[in-house]
Predicted model as a PDB file, atoms N, CA, C, CB and O in Angstrom, pLDDT in the B-factor column:
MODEL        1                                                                  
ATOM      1  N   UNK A   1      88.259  93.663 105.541  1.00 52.00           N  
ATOM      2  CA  UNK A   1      87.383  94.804 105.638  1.00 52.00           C  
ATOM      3  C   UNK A   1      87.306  95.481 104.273  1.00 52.00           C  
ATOM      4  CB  UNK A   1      87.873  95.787 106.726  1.00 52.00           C  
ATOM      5  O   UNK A   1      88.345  95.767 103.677  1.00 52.00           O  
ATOM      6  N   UNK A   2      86.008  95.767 103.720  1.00 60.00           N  
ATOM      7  CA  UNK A   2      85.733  96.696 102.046  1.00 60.00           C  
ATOM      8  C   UNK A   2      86.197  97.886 102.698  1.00 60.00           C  
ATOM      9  CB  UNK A   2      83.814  96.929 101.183  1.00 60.00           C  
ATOM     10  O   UNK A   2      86.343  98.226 103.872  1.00 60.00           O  
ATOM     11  N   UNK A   3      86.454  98.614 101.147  1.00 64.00           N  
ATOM     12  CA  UNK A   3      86.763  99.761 101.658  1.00 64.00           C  
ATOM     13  C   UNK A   3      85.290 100.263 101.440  1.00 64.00           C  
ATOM     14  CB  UNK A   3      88.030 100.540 100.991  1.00 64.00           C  
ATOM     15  O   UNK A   3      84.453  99.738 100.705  1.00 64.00           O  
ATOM     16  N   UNK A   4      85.129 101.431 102.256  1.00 67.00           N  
ATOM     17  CA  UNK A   4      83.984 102.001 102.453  1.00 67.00           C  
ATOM     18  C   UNK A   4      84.207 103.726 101.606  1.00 67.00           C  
ATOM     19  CB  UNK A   4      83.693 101.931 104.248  1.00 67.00           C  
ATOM     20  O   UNK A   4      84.537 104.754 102.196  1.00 67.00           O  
ATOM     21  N   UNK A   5      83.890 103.583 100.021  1.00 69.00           N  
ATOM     22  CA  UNK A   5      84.421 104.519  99.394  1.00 69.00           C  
ATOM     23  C   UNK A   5      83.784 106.072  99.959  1.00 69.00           C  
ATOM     24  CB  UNK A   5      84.190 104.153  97.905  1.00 69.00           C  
ATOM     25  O   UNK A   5      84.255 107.169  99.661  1.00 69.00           O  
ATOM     26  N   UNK A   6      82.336 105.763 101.041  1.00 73.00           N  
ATOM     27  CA  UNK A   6      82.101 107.286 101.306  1.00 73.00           C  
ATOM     28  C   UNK A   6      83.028 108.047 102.763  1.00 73.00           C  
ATOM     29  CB  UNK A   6      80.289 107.397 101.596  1.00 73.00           C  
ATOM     30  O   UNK A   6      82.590 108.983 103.432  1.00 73.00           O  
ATOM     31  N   UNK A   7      84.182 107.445 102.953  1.00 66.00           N  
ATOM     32  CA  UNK A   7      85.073 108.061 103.720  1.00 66.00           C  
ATOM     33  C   UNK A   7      86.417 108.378 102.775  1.00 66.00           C  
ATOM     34  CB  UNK A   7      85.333 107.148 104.984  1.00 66.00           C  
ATOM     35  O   UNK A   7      87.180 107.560 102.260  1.00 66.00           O  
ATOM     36  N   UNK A   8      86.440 109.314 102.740  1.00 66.00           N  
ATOM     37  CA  UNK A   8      87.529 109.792 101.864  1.00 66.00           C  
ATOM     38  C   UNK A   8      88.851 110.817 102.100  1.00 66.00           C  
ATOM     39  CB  UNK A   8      86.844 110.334 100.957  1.00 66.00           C  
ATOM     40  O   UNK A   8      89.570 111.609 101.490  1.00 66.00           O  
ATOM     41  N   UNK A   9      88.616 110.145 103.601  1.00 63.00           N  
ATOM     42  CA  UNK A   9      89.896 110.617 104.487  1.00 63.00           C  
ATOM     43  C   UNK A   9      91.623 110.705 104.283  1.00 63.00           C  
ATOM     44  CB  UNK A   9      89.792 109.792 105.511  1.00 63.00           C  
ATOM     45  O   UNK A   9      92.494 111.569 104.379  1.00 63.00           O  
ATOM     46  N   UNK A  10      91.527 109.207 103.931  1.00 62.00           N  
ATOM     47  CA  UNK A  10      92.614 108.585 103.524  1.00 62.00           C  
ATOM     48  C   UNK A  10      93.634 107.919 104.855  1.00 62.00           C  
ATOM     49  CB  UNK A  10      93.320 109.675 102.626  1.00 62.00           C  
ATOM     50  O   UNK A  10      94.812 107.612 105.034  1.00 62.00           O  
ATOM     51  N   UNK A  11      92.498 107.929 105.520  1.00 61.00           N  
ATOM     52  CA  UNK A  11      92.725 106.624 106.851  1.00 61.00           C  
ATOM     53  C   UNK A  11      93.559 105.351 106.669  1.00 61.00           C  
ATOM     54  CB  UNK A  11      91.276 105.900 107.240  1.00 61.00           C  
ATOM     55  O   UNK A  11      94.246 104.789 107.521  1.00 61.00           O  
ATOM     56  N   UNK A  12      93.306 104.911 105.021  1.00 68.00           N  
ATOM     57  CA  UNK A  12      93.892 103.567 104.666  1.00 68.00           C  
ATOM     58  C   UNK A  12      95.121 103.937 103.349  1.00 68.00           C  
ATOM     59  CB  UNK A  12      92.451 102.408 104.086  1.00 68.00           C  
ATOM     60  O   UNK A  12      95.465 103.133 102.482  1.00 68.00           O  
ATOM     61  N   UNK A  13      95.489 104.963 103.458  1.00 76.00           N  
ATOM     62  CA  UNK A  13      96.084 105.637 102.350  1.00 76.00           C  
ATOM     63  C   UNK A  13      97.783 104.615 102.517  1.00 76.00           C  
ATOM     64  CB  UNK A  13      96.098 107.728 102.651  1.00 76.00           C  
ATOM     65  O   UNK A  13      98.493 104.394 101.536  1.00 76.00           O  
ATOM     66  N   UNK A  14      98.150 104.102 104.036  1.00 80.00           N  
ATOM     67  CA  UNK A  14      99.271 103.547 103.974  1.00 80.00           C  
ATOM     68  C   UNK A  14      99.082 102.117 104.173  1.00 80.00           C  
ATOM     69  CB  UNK A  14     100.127 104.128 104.825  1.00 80.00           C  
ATOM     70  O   UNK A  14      99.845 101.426 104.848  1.00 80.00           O  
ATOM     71  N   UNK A  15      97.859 101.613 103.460  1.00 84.00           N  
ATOM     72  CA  UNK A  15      97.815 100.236 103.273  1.00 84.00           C  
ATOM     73  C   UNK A  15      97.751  99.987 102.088  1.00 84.00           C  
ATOM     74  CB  UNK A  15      96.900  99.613 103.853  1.00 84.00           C  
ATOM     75  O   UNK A  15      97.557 100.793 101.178  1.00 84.00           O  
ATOM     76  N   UNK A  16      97.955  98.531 101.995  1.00 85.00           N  
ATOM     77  CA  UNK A  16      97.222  98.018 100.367  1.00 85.00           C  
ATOM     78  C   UNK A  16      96.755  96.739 100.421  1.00 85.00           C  
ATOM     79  CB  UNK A  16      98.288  97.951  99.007  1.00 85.00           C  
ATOM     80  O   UNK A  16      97.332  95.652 100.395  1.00 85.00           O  
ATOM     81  N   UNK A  17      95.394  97.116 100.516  1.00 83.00           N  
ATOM     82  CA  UNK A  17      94.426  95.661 100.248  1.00 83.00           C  
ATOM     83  C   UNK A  17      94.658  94.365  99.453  1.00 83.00           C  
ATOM     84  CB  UNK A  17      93.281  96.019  99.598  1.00 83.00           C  
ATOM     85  O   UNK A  17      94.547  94.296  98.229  1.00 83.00           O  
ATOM     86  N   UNK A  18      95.000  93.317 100.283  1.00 83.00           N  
ATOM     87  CA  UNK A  18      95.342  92.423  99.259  1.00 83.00           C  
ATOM     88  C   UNK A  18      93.878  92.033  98.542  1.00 83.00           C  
ATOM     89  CB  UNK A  18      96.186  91.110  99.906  1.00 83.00           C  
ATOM     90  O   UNK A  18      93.691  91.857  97.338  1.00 83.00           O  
ATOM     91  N   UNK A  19      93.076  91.963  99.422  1.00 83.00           N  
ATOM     92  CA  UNK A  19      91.736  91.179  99.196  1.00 83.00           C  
ATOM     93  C   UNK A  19      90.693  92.615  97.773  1.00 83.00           C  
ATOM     94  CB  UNK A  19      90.700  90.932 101.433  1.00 83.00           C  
ATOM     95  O   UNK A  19      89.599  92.605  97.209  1.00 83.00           O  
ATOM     96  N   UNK A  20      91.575  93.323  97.797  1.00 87.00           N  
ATOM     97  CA  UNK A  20      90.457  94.422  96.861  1.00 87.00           C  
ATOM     98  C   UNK A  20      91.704  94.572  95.386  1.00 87.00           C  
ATOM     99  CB  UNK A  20      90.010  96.605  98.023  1.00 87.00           C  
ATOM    100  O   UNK A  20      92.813  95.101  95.310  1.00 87.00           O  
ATOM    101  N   UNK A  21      90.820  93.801  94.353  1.00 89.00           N  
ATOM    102  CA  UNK A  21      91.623  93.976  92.945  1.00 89.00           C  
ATOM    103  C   UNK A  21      91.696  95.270  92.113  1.00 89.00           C  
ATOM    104  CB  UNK A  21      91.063  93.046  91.997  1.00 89.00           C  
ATOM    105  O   UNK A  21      91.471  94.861  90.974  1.00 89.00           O  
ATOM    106  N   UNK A  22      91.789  95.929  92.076  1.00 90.00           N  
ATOM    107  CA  UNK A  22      91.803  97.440  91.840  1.00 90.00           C  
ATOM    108  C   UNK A  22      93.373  97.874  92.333  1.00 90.00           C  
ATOM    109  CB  UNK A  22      90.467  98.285  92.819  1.00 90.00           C  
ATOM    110  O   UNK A  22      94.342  98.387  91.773  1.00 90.00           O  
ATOM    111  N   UNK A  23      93.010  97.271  93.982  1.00 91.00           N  
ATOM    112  CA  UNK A  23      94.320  97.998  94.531  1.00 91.00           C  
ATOM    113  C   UNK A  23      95.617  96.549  94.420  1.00 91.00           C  
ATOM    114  CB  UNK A  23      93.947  98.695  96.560  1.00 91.00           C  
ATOM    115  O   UNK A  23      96.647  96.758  95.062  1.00 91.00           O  
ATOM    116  N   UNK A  24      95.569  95.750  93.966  1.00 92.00           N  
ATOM    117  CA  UNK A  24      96.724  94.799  93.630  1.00 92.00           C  
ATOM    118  C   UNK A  24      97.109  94.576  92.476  1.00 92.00           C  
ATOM    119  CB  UNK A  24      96.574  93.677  94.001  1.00 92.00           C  
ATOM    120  O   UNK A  24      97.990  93.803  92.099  1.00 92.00           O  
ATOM    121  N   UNK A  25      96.017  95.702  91.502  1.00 93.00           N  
ATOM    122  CA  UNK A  25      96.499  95.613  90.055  1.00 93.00           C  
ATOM    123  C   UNK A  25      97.109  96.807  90.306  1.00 93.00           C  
ATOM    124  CB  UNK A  25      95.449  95.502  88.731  1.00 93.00           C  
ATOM    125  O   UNK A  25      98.244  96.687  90.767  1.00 93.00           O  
ATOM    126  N   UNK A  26      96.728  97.884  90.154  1.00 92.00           N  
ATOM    127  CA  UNK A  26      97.109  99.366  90.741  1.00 92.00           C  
ATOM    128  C   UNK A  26      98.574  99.450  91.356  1.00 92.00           C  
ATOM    129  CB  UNK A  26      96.031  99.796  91.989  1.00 92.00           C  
ATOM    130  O   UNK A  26      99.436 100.264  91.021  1.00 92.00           O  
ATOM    131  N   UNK A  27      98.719  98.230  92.535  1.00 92.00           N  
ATOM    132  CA  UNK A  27     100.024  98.452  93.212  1.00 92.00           C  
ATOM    133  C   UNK A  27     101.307  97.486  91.914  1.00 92.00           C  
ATOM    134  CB  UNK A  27      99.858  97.606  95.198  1.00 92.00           C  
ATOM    135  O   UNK A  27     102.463  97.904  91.848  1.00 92.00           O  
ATOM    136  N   UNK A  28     100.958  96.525  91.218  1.00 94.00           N  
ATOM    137  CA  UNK A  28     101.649  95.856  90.197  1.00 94.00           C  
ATOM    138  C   UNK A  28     101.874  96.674  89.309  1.00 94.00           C  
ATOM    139  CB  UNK A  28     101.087  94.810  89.678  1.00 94.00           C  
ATOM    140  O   UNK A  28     103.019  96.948  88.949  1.00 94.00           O  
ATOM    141  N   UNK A  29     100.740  97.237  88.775  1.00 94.00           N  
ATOM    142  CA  UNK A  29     101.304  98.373  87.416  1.00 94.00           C  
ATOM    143  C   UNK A  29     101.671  99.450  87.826  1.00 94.00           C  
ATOM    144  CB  UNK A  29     100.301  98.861  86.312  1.00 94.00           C  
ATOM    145  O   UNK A  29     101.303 100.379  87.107  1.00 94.00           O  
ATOM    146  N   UNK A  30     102.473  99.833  89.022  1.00 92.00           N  
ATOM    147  CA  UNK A  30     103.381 100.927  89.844  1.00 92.00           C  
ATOM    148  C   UNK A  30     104.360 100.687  89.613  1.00 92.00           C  
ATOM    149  CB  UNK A  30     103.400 101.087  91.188  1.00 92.00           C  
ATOM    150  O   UNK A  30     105.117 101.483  89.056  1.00 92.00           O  
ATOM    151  N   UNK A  31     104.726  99.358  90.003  1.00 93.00           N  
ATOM    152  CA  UNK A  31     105.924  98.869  89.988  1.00 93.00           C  
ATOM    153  C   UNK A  31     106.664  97.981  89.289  1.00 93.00           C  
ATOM    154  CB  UNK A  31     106.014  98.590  90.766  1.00 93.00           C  
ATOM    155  O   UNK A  31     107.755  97.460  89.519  1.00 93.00           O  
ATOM    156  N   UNK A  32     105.617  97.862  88.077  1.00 93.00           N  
ATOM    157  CA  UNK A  32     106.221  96.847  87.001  1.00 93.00           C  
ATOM    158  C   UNK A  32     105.959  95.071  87.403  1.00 93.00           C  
ATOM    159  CB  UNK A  32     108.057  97.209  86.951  1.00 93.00           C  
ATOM    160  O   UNK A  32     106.497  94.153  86.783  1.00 93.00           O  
ATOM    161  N   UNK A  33     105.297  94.951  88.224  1.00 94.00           N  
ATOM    162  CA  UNK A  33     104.854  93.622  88.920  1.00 94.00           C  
ATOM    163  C   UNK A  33     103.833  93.184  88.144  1.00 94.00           C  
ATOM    164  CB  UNK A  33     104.375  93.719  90.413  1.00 94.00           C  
ATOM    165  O   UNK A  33     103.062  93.947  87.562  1.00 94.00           O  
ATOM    166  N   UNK A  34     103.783  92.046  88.104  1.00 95.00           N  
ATOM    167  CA  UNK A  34     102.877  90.476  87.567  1.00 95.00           C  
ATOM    168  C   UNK A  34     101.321  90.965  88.744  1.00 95.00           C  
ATOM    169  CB  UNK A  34     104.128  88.211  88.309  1.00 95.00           C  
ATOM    170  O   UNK A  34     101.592  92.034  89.291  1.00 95.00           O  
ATOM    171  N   UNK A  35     100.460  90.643  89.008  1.00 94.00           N  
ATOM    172  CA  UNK A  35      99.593  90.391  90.034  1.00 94.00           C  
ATOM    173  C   UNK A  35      99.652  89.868  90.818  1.00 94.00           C  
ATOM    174  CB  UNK A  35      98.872  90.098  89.919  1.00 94.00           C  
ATOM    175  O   UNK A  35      99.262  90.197  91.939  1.00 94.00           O  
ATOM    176  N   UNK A  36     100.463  88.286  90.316  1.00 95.00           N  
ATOM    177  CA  UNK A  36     100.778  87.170  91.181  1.00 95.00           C  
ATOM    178  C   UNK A  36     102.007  88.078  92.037  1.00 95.00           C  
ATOM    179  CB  UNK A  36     101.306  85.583  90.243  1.00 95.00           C  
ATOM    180  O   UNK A  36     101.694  88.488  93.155  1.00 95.00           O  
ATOM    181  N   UNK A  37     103.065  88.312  91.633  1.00 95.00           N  
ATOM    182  CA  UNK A  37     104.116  89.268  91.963  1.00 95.00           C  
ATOM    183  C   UNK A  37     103.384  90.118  92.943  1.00 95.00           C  
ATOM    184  CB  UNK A  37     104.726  90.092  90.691  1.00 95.00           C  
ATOM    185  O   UNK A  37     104.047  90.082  93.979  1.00 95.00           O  
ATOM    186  N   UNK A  38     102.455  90.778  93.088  1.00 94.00           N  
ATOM    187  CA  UNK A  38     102.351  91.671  93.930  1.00 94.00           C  
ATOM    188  C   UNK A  38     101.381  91.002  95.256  1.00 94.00           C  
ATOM    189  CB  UNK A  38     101.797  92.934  93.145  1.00 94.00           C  
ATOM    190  O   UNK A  38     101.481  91.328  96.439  1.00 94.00           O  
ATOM    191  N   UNK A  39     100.456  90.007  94.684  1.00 94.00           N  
ATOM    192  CA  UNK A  39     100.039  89.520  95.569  1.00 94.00           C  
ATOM    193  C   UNK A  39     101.031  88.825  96.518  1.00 94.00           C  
ATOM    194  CB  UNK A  39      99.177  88.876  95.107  1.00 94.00           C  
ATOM    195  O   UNK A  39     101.152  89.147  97.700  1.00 94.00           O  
ATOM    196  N   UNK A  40     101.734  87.846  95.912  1.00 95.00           N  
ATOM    197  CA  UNK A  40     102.938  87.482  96.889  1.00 95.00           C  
ATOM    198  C   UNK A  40     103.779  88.405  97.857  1.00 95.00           C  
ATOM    199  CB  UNK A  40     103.899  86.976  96.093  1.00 95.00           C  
ATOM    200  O   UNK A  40     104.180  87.943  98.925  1.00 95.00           O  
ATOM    201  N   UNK A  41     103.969  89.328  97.596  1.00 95.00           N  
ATOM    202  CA  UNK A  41     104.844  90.258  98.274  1.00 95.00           C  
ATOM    203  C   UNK A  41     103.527  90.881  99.399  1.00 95.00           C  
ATOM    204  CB  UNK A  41     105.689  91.543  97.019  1.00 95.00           C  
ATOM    205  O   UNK A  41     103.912  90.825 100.567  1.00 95.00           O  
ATOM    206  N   UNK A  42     102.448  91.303  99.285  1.00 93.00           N  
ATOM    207  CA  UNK A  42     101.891  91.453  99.751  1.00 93.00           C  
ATOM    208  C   UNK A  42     101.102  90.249 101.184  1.00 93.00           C  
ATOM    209  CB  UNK A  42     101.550  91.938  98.781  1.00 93.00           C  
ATOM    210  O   UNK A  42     100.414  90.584 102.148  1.00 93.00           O  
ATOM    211  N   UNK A  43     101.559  88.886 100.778  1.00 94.00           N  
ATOM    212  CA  UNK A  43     101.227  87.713 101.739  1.00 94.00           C  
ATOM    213  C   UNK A  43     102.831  87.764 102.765  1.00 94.00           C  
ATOM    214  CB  UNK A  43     100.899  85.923 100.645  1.00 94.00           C  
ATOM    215  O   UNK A  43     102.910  87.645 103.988  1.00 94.00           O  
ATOM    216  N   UNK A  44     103.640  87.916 102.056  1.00 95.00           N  
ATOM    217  CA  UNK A  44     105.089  88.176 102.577  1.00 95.00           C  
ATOM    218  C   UNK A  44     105.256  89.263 103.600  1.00 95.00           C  
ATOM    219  CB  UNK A  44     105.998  88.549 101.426  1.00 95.00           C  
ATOM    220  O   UNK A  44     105.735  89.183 104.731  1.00 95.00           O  
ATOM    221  N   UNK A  45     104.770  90.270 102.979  1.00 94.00           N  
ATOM    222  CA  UNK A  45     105.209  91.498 103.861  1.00 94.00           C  
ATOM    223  C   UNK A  45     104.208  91.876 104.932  1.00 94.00           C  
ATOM    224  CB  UNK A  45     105.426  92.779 102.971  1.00 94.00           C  
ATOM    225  O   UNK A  45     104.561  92.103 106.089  1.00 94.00           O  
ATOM    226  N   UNK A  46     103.138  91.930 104.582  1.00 92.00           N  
ATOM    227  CA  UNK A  46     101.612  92.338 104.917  1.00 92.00           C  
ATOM    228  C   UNK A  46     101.334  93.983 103.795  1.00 92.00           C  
ATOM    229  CB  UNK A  46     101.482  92.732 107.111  1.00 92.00           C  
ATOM    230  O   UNK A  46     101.716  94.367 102.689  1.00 92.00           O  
ATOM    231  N   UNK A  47     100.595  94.436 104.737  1.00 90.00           N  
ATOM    232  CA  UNK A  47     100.284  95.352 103.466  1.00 90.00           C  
ATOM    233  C   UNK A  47      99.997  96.874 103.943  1.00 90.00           C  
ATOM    234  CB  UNK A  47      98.880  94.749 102.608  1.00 90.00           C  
ATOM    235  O   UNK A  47      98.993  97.579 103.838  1.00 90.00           O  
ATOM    236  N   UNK A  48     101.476  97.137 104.597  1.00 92.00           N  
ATOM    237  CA  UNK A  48     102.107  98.215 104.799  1.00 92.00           C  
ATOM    238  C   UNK A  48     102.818  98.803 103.404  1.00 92.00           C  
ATOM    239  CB  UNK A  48     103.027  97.913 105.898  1.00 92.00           C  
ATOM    240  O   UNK A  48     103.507  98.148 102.622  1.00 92.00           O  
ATOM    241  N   UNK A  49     102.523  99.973 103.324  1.00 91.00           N  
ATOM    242  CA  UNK A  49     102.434 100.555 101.470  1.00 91.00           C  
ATOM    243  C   UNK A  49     103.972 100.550 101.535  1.00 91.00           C  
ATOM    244  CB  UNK A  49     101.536 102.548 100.903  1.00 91.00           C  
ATOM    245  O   UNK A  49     104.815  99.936 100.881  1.00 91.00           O  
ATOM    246  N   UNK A  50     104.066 101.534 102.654  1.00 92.00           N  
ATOM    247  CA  UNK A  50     105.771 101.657 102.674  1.00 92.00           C  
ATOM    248  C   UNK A  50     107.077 100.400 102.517  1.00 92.00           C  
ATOM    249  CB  UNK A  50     106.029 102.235 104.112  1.00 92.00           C  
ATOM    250  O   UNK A  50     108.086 100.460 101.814  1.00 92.00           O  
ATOM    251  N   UNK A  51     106.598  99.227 103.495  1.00 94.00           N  
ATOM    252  CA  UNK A  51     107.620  98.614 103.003  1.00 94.00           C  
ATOM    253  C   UNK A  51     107.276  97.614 101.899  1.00 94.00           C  
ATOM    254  CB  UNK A  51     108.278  98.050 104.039  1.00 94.00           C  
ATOM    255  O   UNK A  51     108.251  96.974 101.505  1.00 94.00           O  
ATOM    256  N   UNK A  52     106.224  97.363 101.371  1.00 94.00           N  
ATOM    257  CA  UNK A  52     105.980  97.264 100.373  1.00 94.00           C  
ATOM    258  C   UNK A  52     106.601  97.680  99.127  1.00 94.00           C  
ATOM    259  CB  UNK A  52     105.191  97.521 100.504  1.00 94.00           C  
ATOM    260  O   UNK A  52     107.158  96.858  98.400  1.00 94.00           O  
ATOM    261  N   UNK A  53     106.526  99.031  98.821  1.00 92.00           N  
ATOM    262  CA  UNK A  53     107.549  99.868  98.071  1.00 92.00           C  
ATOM    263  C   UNK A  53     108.700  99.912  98.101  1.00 92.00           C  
ATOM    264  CB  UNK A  53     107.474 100.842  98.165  1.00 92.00           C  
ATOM    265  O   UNK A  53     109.328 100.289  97.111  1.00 92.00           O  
ATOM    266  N   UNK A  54     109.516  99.413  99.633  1.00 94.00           N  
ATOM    267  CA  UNK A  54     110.867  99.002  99.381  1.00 94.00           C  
ATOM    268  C   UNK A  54     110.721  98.326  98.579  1.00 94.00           C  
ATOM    269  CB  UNK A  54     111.619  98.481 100.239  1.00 94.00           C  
ATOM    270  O   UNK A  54     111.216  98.559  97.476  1.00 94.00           O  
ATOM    271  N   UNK A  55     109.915  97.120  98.848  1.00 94.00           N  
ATOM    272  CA  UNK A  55     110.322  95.544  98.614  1.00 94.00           C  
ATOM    273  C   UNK A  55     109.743  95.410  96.842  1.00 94.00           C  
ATOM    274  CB  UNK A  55     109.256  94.222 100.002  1.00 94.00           C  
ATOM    275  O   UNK A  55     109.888  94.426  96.117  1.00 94.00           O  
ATOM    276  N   UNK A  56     109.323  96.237  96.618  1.00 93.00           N  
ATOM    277  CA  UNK A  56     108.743  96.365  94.880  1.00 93.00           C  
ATOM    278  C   UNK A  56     109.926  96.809  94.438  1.00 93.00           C  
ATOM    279  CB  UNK A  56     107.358  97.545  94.369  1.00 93.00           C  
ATOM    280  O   UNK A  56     110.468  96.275  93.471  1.00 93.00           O  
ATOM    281  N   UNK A  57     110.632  98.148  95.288  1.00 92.00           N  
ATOM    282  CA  UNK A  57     111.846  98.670  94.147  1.00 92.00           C  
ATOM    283  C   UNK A  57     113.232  97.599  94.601  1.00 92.00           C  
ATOM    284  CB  UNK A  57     112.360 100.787  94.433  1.00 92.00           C  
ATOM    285  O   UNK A  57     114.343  97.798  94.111  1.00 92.00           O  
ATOM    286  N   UNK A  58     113.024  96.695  95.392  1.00 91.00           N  
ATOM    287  CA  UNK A  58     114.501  95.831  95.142  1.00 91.00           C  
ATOM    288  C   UNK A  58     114.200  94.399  93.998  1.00 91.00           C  
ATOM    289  CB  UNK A  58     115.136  95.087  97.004  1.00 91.00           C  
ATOM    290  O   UNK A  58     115.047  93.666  93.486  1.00 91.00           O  
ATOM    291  N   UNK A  59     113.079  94.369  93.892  1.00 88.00           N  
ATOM    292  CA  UNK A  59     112.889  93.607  93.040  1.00 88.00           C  
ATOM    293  C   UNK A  59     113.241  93.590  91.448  1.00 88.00           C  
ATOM    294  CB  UNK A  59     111.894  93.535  93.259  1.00 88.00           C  
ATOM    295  O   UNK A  59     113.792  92.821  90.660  1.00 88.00           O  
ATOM    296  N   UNK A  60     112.493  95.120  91.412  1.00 85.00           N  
ATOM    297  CA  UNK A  60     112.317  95.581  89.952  1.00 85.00           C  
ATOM    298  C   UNK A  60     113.891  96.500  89.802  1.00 85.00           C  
ATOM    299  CB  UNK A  60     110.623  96.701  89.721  1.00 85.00           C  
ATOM    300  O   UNK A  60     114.706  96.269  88.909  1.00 85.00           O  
ATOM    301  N   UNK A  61     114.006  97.179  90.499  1.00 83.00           N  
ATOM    302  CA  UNK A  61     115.475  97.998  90.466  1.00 83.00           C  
ATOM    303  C   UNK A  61     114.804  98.958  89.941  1.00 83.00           C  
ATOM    304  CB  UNK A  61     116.903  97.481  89.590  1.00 83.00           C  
ATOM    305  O   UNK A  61     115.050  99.131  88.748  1.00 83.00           O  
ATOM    306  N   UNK A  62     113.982  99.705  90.440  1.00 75.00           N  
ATOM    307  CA  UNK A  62     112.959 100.782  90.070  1.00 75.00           C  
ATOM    308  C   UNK A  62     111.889 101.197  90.996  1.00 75.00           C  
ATOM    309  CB  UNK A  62     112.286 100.385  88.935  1.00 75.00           C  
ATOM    310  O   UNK A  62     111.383 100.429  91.813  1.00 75.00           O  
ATOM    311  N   UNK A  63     111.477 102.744  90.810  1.00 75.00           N  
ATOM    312  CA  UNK A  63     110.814 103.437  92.100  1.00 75.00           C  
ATOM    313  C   UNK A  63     109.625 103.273  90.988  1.00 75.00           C  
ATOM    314  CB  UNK A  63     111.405 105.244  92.890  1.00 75.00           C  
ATOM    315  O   UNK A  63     109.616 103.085  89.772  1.00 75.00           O  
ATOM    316  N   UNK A  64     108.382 103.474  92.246  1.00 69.00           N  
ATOM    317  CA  UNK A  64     107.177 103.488  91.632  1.00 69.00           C  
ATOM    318  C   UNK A  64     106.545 104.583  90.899  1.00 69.00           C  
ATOM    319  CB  UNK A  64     106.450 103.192  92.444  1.00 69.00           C  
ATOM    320  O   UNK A  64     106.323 105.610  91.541  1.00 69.00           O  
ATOM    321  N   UNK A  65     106.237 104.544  89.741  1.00 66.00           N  
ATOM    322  CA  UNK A  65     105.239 105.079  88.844  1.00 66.00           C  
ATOM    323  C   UNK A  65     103.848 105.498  89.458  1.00 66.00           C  
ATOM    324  CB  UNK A  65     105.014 104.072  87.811  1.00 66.00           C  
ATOM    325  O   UNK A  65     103.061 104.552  89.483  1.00 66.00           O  
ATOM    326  N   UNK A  66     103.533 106.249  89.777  1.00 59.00           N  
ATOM    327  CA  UNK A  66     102.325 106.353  89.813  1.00 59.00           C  
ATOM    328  C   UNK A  66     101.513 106.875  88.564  1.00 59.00           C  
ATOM    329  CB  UNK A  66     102.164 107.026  90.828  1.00 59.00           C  
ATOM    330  O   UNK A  66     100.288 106.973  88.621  1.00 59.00           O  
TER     331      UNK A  66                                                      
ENDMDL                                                                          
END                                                                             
């Protein structure tokens, strides 16, 4: 599903799109991740932000940057 930028709710605020590059570069340069790196974790986990973000800071040994 695109995101549909004229809802600006933040309905999808605890996901992260694997399929939208913006948000898999975005979630890599948070956490110090490759693309490939984040895409993988993202086929692994699904793309729940939260455990996502565990699974970025046991990798890196570091919390995310925004």
């Amino acid at each position: 599903m695109a995101d549909d930028k004229t809802k600006q709710d933040g309905r999808d605020r605890s996901r992260v799109s694997g399929s939208e590059p913006y948000e898999i570069e975005y979630f890599a340069q948070k956490h110090g991740l490759s693309a490939e790196q984040a895409r993988d974790l993202i086929a692994d986990i699904g793309n729940d932000r939260e455990k996502l973000d565990e699974a970025a800071e046991r990798i890196t040994g570091r919390r995310g940057q925004a």
